[in-house]
N, C-alpha and C positions, 0 to 999 in steps of 0.2 A: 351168494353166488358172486364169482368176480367173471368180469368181460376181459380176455386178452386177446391179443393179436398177432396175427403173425402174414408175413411179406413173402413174395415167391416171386419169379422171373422167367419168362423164357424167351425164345426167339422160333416162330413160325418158318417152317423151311420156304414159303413162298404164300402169297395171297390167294390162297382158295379158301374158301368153306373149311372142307379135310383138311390142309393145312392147319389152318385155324383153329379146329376143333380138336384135331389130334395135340397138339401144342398144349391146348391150354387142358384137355386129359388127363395128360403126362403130369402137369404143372400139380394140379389140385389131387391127382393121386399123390405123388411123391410127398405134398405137405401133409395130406393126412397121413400118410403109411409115417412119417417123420418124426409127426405129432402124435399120433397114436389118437386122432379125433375121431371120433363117430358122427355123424348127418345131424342125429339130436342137439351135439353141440354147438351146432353151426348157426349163429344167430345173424350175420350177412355176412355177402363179400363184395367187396370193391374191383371190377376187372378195369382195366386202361390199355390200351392198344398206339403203337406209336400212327402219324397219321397214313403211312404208307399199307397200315392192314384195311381195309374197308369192305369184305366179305363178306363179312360173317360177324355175328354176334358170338364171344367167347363164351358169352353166359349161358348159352346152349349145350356147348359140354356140362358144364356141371350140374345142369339140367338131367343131360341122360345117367350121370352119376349117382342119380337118386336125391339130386335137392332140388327138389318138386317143392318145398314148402319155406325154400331161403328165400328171403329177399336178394335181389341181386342187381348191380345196378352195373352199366358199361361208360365209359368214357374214352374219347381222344386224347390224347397229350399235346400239348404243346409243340410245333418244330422247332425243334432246338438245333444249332449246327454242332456236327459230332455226333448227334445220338443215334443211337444202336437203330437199325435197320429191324421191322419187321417182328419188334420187341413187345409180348403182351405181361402184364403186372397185374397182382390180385393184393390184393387187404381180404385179409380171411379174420372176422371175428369172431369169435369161440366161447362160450361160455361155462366153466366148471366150476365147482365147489370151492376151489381152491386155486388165487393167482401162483400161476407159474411162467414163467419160460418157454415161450416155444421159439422153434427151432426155423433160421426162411430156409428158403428152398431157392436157389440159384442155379440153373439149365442154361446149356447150348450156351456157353461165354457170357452168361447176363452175371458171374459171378466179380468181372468189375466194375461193374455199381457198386458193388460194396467189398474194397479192399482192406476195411475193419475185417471181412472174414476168413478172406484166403488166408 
């Protein structure tokens, strides 16, 4: 079995909970539908929240998503000046037969962080 990984991004329309929850939803549906992952393969994930989200734990979405048995862990970011407003991040690590490629998922203008992809 090999461990890969794959990166996603979004941006909370505002600090609530729902906000929150719905954001990071979207986020972890979009990389699995992307990746074509199943729950089985989901060995953890890493969510990060910039410091202006403080609501809500993100890791409760992917909770009601059916990963009841990931490990999951949350983090703040650093304030950095410049950085995206209201911004939450995932590390999704995956586990299959066989390393491959997957694909990040970039939402709501978080797609320049990473101008390798546009």
């Amino acid at each position: 079995m090999a461990v890969n990984a794959v990166r996603g991004a979004t941006i909370a329309r505002e600090n609530s909970p729902q906000a929150i929850w719905d954001a990071t939803a979207e986020l972890v549906a979009a990389i699995v539908e992307k990746n074509a992952i199943t729950v089985d393969e989901v060995v953890a994930a890493f969510f990060t929240m910039t410091p202006d989200l403080d609501a809500a734990f993100p890791a409760y979405a992917a909770r009601q998503l059916g990963w009841s048995e990931v490990p999951l862990l949350g983090a703040v970011e650093t304030a950095v000046p410049g950085m995206p407003e209201r911004m939450i991040r995932v590390l999704v690590e995956v586990e299959r037969p066989e390393r491959r490629r997957l694909l990040p998922v970039y939402l709501h203008g978080t797609l320049a962080l990473r101008p390798d992809l546009a």
